[in-house]
N, C-alpha and C positions, 0 to 999 in steps of 0.2 A: 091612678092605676092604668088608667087606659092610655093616656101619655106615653109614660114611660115603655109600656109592649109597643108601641107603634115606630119606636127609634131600636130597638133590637134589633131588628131585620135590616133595615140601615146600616149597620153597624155593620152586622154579616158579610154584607154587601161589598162595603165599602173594604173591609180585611180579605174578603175573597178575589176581590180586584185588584188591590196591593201584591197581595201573592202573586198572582198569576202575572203581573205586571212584572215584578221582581223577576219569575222563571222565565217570562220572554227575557229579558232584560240579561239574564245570565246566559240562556242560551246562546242568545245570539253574541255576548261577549267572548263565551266558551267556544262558538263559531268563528270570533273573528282570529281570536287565539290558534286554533287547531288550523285555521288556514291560513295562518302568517307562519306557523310552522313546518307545516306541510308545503306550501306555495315557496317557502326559502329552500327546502329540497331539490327545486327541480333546477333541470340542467342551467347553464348561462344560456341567456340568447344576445347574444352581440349584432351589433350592424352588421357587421361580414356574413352571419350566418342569416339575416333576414335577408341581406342582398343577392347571396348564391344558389345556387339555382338547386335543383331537389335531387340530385342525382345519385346515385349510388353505387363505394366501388367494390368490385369484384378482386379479390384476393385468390392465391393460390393454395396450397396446403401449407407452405410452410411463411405463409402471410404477407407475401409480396403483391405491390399492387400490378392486376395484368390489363383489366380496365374500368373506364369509368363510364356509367349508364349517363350520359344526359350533359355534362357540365360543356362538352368541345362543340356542343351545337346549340348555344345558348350566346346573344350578343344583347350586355346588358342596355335598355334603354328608359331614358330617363323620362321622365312625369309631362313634361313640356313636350317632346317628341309624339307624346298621343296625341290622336284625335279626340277630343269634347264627344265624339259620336261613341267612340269604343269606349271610354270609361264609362259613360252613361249606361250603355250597352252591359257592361259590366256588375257596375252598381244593381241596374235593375233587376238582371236576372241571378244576384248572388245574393245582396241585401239591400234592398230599397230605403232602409232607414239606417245605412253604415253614414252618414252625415249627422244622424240627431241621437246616435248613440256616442254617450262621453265616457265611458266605463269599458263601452266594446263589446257588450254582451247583452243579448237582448232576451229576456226572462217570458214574454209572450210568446215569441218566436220558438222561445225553447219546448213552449207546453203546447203550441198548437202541434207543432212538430211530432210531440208525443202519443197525443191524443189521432192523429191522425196515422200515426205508425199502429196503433192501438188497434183502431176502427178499421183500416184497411191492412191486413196480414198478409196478404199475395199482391198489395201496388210496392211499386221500387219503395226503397226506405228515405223518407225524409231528414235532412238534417236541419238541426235547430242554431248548428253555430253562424256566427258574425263571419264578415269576412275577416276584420282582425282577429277573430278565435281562428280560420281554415287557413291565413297566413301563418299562425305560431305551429300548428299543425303538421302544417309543410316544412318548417326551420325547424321543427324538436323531436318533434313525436311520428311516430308511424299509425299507419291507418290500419291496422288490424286489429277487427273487434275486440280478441280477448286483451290486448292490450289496452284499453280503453276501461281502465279500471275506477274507481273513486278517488282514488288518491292522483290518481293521473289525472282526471277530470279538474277537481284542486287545484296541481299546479299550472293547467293548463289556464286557468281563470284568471292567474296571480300574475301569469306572464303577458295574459290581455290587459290585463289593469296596464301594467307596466311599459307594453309596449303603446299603450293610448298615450300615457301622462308623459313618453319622454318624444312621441314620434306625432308629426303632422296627419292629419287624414290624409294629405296628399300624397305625405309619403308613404304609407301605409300601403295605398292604392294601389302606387307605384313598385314597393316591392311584390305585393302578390303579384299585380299583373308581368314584373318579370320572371317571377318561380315556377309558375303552374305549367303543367306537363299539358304536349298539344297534339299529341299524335304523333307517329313518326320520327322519331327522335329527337322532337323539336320543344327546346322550354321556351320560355317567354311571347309574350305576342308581339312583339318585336320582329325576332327570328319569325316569328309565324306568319307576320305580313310579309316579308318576303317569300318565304318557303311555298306558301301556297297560291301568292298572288303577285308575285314578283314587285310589291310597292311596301312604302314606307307605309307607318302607323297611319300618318293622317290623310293619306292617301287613297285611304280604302273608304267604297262604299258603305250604304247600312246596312244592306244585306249581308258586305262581305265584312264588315264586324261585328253582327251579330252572329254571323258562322265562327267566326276567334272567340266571341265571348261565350258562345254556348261550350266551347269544348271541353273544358277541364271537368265539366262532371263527372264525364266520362269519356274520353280522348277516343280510344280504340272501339267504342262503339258509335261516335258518331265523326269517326272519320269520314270525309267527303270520296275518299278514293277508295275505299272499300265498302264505306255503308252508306250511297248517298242520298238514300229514302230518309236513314233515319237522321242524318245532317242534316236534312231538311225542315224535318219535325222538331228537332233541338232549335236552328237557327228561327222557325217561327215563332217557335217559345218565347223564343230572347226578343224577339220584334214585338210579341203581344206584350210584355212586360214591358218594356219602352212608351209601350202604348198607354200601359194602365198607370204608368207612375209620373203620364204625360213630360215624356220626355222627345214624341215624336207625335203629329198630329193623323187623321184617322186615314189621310190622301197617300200619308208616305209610308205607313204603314203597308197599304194594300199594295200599294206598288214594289215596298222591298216582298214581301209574301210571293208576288207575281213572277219577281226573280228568279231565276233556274237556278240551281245550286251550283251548276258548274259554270255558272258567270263568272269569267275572270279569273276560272281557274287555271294554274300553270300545268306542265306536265308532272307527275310524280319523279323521284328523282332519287336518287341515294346522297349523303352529304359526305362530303369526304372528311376523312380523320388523319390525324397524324400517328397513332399509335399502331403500329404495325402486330402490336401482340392481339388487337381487337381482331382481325384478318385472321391470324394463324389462332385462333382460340372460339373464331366464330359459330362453328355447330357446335361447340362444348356452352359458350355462353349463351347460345340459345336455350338448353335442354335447363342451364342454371337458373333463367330469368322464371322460365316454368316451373320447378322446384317450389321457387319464390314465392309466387304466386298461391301454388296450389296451398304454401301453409298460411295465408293471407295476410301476405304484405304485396305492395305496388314499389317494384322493386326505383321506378321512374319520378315516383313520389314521397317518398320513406327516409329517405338520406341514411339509407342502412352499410352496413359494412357485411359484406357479405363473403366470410371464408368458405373455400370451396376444397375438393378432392380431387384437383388439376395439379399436376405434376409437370409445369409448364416447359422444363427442359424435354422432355418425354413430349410432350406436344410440337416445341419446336420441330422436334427432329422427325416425325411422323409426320410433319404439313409437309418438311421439308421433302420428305421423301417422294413424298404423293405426285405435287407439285416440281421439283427442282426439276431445271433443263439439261445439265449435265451428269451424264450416263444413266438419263432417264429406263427404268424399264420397258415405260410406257411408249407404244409404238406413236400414239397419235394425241391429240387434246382432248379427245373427243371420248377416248375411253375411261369412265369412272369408276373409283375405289370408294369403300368404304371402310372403316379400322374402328375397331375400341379395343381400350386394356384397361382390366376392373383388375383388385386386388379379390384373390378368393378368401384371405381374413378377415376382410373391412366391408368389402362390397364395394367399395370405393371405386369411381371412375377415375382413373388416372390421365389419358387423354383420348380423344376420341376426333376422329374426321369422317366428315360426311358428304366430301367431294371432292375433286382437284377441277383447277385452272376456273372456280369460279369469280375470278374475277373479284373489285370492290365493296364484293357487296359483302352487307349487313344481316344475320336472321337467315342467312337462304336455307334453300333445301338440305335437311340430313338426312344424307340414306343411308347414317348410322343406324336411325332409329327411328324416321320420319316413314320409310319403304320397305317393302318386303320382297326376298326375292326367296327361289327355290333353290334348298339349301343345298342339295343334292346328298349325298353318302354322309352329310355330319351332323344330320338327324339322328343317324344310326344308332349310337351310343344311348342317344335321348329315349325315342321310341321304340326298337327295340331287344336290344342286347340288355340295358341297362337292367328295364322292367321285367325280363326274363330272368338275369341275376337274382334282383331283388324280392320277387315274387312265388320263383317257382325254383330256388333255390342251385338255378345252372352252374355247370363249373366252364370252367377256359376251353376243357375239353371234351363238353357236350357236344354230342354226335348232330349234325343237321344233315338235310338230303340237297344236293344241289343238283338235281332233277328236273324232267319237263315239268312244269306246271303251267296250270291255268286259273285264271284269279274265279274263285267262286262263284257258280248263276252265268258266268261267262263263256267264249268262246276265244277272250284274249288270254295268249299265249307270253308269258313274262320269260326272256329271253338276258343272258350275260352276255360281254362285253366280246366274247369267241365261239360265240354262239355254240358252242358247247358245255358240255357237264361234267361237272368233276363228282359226282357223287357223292361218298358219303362225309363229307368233311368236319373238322370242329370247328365249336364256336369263334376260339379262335383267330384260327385263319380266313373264315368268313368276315372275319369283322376286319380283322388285318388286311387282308384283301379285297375289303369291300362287294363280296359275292351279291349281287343283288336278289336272289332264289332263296337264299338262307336267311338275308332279315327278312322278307316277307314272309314267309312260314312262321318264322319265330315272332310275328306281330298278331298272326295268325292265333298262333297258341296261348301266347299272353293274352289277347282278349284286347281289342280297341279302347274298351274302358279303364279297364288297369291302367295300359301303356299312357291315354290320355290324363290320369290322375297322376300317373308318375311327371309326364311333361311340365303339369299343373305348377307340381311344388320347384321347378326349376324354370318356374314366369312364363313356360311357354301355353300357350291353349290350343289346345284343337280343335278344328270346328265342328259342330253335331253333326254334318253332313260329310265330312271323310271319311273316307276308303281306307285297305288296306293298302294302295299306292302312297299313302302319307309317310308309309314307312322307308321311303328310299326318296324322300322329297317333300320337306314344308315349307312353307312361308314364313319365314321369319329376318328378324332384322340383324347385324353384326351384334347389336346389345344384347340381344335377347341370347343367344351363340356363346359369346364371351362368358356371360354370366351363367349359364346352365354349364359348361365346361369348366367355371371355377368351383362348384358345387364335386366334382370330382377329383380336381383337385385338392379341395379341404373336407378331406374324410368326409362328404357325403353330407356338409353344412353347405346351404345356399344362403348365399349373400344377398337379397333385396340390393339392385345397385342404388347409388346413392350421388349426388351431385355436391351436396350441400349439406356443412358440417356445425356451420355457425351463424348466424346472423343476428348482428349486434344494431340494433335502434337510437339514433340519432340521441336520445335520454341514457343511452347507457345499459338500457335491458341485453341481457345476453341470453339467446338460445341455440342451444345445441341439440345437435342430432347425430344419429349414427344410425345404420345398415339394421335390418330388421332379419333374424334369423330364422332358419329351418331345415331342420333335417330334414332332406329329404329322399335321401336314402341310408341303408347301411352303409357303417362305415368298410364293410367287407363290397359292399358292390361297387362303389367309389376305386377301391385298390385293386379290382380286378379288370375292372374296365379301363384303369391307368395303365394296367400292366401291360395290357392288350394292344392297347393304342402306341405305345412306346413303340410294339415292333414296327408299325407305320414308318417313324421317324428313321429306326434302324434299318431297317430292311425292306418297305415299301416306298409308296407315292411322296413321303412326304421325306424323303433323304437331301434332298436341298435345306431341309431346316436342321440338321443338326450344328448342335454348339458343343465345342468339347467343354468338358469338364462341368455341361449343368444336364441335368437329370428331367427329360422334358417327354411328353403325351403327345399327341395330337390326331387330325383325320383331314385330307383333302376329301373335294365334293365340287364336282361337275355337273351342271345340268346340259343336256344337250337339245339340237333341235327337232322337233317331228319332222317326218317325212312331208304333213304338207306343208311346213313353213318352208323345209330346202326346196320343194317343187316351185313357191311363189319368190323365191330366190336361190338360184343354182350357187351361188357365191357364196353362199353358208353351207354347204356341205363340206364334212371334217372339218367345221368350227364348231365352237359350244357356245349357249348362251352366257353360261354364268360359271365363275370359277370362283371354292372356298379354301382358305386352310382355316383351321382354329385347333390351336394349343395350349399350351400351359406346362407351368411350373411352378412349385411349393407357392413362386412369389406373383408370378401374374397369369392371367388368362387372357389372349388375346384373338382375335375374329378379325377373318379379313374378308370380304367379297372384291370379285371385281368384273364389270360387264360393259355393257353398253345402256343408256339408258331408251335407246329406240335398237335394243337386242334385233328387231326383223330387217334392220340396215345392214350391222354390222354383228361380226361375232370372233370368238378369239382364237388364235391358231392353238396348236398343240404346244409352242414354246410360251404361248400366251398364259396358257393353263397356269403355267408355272408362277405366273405372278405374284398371289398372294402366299406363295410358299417363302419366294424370294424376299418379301417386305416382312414378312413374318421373321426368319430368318436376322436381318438385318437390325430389326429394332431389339430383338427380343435379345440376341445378341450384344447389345449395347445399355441395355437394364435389369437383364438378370446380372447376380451375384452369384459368384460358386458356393462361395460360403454359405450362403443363405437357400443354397438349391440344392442342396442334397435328396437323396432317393426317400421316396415316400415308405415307411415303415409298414411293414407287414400285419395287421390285425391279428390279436388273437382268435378273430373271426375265421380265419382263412387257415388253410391248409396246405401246403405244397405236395403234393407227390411225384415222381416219377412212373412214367404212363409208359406201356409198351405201346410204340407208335402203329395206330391203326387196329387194335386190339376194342371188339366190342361183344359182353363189356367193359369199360375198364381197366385195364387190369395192369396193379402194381407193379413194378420190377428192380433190381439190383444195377441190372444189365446198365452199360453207360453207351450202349450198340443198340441202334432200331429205337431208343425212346426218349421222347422231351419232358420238362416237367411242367406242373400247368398245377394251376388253383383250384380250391373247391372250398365252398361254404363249410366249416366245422360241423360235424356230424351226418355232410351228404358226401363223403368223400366212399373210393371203392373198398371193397373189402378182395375181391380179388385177388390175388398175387402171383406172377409165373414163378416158374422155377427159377433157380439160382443160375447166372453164366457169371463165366469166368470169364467173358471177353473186355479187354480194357480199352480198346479205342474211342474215342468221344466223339459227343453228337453232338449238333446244335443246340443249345441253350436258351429259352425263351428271352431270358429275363436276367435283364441291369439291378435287380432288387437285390438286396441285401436280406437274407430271410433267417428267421428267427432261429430254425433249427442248425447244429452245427454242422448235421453230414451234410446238409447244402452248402455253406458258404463256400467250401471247396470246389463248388460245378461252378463258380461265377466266373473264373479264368476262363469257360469256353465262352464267354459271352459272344452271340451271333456269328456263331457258325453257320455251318451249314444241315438240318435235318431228312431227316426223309420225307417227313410230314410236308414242310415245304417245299424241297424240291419235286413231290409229284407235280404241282403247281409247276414245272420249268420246265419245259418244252422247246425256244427257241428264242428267248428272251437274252439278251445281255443283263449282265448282272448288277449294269450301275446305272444311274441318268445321268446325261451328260449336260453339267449345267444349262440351265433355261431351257433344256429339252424336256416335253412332257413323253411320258411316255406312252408312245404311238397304237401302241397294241392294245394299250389296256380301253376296249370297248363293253360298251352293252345296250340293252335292248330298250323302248321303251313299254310304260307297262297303259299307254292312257291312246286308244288305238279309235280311230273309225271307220266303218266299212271297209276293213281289212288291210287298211294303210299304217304302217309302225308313222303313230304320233306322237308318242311321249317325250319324255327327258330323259336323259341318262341320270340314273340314283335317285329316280322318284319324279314325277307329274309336276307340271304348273299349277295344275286341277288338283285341290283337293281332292276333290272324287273319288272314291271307287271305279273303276274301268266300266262296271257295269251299270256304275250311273249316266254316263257321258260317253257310252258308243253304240253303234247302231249296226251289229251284226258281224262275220268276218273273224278273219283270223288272222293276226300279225305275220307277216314274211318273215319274222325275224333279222331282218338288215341292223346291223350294226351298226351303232354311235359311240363315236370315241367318249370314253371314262377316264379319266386320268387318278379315279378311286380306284380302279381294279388295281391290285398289287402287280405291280413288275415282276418277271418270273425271278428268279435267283440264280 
């Protein structure tokens, strides 16, 4: 009896070890299966694609290639060409056991890695692959985390297997060390011994190959020419590991260490290209590589395809403009532009420039959207006409005072462009005319808060610490301009602009994206503010930008200079700092700045002014469609009525003598009415619109006449500009003053400020700065 119980549990044993033996046994069959299936998934990798380099091309909208990130600064070099110092150099500090791995994947590596990512949550993130896993890496797959899925892991395995069992270690070596991105536009370390050291591979010291082998962790943080502390700290790295994997002994060690990082460095340089679209596409492809980035891909590393919202014909012709020598606008070289055009549909950038005559280079400055200048009069709409409309329910022909004032707690006195007052005028014609006394009031009444939440939803921000001076002048970029003016051209939707529409990953993943939207305002403040601004084009500052037959908005915007900047230079008196237009139509919105970028040198004459009316004009001209540009439709928001001119309040009329018509929010319109006149002579007509009711469509024959309302406005003005003539008369005051000296800009401050943050006593003279926002009389 006792026998037999004592073999029982044996038995158990031994059946319970069978099994489990068997479930390993499946598992791992089940595993070899599921990753021979999965691993046959993944993309090809061919020699070609191990050998080229990691670059990535930039496409336009309709998928043309305009360039390539990486591959034109890459000179492949071969395994023999190293020095024994750099691969070493290389090995150590990538994978010190990439020679006694046969499979190419190293399973401790992978867990310490883990466990160390674990343990430390705030140190950099360690990775556990091989260097033949971060070569297949480079050749297939993109390096953004959410891509880095389980299945992608799989094939990622299946392609290290494969590229072990058909490729040498040496070769191996050799292709990373030709792929890996090195700063500066430069792959391979090849190209990177020359680039940074003017010698061949094997020509370089240990220091100065352990500066090459340290880079690719991270290229643009331990550039030598921009970060060379932390180049320092990288290139030691690589020296201590040399050391620990006794590849270099403890005398030469201390001696590369002892090394200055800038031992043997060349000068920084630009590399020249052949691709002439890389030059005219340059601040566009910058803003694109950032895109890239920010949805986390390494656009230098990734071998991504990258479609964009570049309209590259539209870009030609806008560098061209910028740039070209004959019938330049531009007086000098030295004067820069800046331009973007977003669609107001899509949010879409279509093209953008961010400077002229810069020359060869690569990434430089955009003062598309890199700088900010002051915007002068085309804030206006922004800060506060807009939020007035939309808030407090204004019509076209709300009553404003264009009156002495004085800005709040102050003793500075805010002064127009004729140092006189016209009283009590409409919204309007203030806005038409750019009155500087009327949007400041009306910024006034809406409330800083409001007006800055309205900004808000049209990307622009205001700072906690501005004034009501922010209302005739902010800081913003031609992007930010464009994009808030397309939000009024598309019913009162804002476009989030956008760069980048697709980006497809070396495996095939495809991701797309599109413009993030927001109302942010009515669609009735939108059409009233369009309506407004049109008279601009027709019968204001901005009459150089008409295009027959398309249906367009717009506001010029002047800054000018304070009295003490003309005192510390005479030679800027009656020049302005900074000249804008920005327009739009159904199809594009465009922003133009143009200035100086050392403005206390140089500044722009009064034909100067005109400049970005002219570049405006020209392009806009050349990419609207008629077809496609028809007159923006009347909301059943909005209201038309016919107003007896100069009548407060309000009040309706028959009469087609003494009154214009003008908009109003539905259910804030007048109740008023005059009496009946028989008189039939016509007056002025505000508005190109097309309006819902029929006894209007018949006023639309008087389009831009002449009124009463704005001929009080005329005085001794001629009635037209004479191309590239700005007009001369139209000045104003500034509102940003110290101890009694007119210091401002014309159509708003450099200073965010309030006056009464940033002055110290005193009363403005009132002296005069040319505006070329004041309306020209009629």
């Amino acid at each position: 009896m006792s026998a037999k119980r004592s073999k029982t549990p044996k038995g158990k044993k031994r059946h319970w070890f069978r099994t489990i033996l068997i479930t390993i046994l499946g598992l791992i069959l089940v595993g070899e299966i599921a990753f021979l299936l999965i691993g046959r998934q993944a993309p090809s990798l061919t020699q070609n694609k191990l050998q080229n380099g990691g670059s990535s091309v930039i496409l336009d909208y309709q998928g043309n290639e305009v360039a390539s990130l990486g591959d034109e600064n890459r000179a492949y070099t071969t395994s023999d060409t190293f020095s024994t110092t750099l691969k070493e150099a290389v090995v150590s500090i990538e994978d010190r056991r990439f020679y006694q791995e046969p499979l190419g994947i190293n399973p401790v590596r992978i867990v310490k890695a883990a466990v160390y990512n674990i343990t430390h949550p705030n140190a950099p993130v360690q990775g556990g692959s091989t260097l033949t896993q971060q070569l297949v890496k480079l050749s297939v797959f993109s390096t953004k985390k959410s891509d880095q899925t389980f299945k992608r892991k799989i094939q990622e395995a299946y392609l290290t297997f494969n590229v072990e069992r058909n490729y040498s270690k040496q070769q191996i070596l050799e292709f990373y060390m030709n792929k890996v991105y090195l700063a500066n536009g430069v792959y391979g370390m090849g190209t990177a011994s020359d680039y940074y050291f003017n010698k061949k591979p094997k020509q370089l010291t240990l220091a100065q190959a352990a500066l090459i082998a340290g880079l690719p962790q991270a290229p643009n943080t331990y550039d030598p020419y921009a970060h060379p502390e932390a180049a320092k700290q990288r290139r030691d790295q690589v020296i201590n590991a040399m050391l620990a994997n006794d590849k270099i002994s403890q005398s030469e060690a201390t001696a590369a260490i002892n090394t200055p990082i800038s031992d043997g460095l060349v000068s920084k340089r630009d590399l020249n290209q052949e691709n002439n679209n890389r030059y005219v596409a340059d601040n566009f492809i910058k803003e694109v590589i950032n895109e890239v980035k920010a949805q986390g891909y390494d656009p230098y590393r990734d071998n991504l395809k990258i479609k964009t919202t570049l309209h590259l014909d539209v870009q030609k012709e806008l560098y061209d403009t910028l740039n070209g020598d004959s019938n330049s606008l531009f007086p000098d070289d030295e004067m820069q532009a800046a331009a973007t055009i977003v669609e107001p549909k899509t949010g879409n950038i279509i093209a953008m420039v961010g400077g002229r005559k810069q020359g060869k280079v690569l990434l430089g400055l955009n003062r598309a959207t890199q700088t900010t200048r002051s915007s002068g009069s085309t804030i206006k709409p922004v800060l506060d006409y807009g939020p007035a409309i939309d808030y407090l329910n204004w019509s076209t022909y709300h009553l404003l005072e264009d009156t002495a004032y004085t800005y709040p707690g102050t003793d500075i006195a805010l002064m127009d462009w004729d140092n006189k007052y016209q009283g009590t005028i409409t919204l309007r014609k203030a806005l038409a005319n750019s009155r500087n006394i009327p949007a400041v009031r009306t910024l006034s009444t809406v409330g800083l808060t409001k007006s800055s939440t309205f900004a808000k939803n049209l990307g622009i921000t205001v700072p906690n610490d501005a004034g009501l001076s922010i209302g005739i002048g902010a800081d913003v970029s031609t992007l930010q301009i464009a994009s808030a003016y397309g939000a009024f051209a598309n019913s009162g939707t804002y476009q989030k602009p956008i760069y980048v529409t697709q980006i497809k990953t070396a495996d095939g993943m495809e991701h797309n994206y599109q413009s993030e939207a927001n109302q942010a305002m009515k669609k009735s403040t939108a059409y009233m503010i369009t309506d407004v601004l049109k008279d601009v084009i027709t019968d204001g500052t901005g009459k150089n930008a008409k295009i027959s037959g398309i249906a367009q908005a717009g506001k010029t915007g002047t800054v000018q200079y304070s009295s003490d900047e003309i005192a510390s230079n005479t030679a800027l008196s009656g020049t302005a700092k900074d000249a804008w237009f920005a327009g739009y139509t159904k199809q594009y919105s465009m922003a133009v700045w143009v200035g100086y970028d050392q403005p206390q040198k140089s500044g722009l004459s009064y034909s100067e002014q005109q400049i970005p009316v002219y570049l405006y004009q020209k392009i806009m001209s050349q990419i609207a469609n008629s077809s496609n540009s028809s007159d923006w439709s009347k909301p059943s928001s909005v209201v038309s009525e016919r107003i007896l001119t100069g009548s407060n309040p309000a009040t309706i009329t028959t009469a087609t003598t003494n009154s214009t018509l003008e908009l109003f929010v539905k259910g804030h319109q007048p109740t008023a009415r005059a009496a009946t006149s028989s008189s039939s002579s016509s007056t002025r007509q505000h508005h190109t619109t097309t309006y819902d009711e029929t006894d209007e469509e018949a006023d639309t024959s008087s389009v831009n006449g002449t009124t009463d309302e704005n001929s009080a406005a005329s005085s001794s003005s001629a009635s037209t500009t004479t191309p590239g003539q700005s007009e001369q008369n139209n000045q104003n005051t500034s509102d940003n003053t110290t101890g009694g000296n007119n210091s401002g800009t014309t159509d708003g401050s450099t200073s965010q400020n309030q006056p009464s943050n940033n002055t110290t006593g005193g009363n403005t003279t009132g002296t005069p700065n040319t505006n070329q926002n004041q309306a020209q009389s009629p």
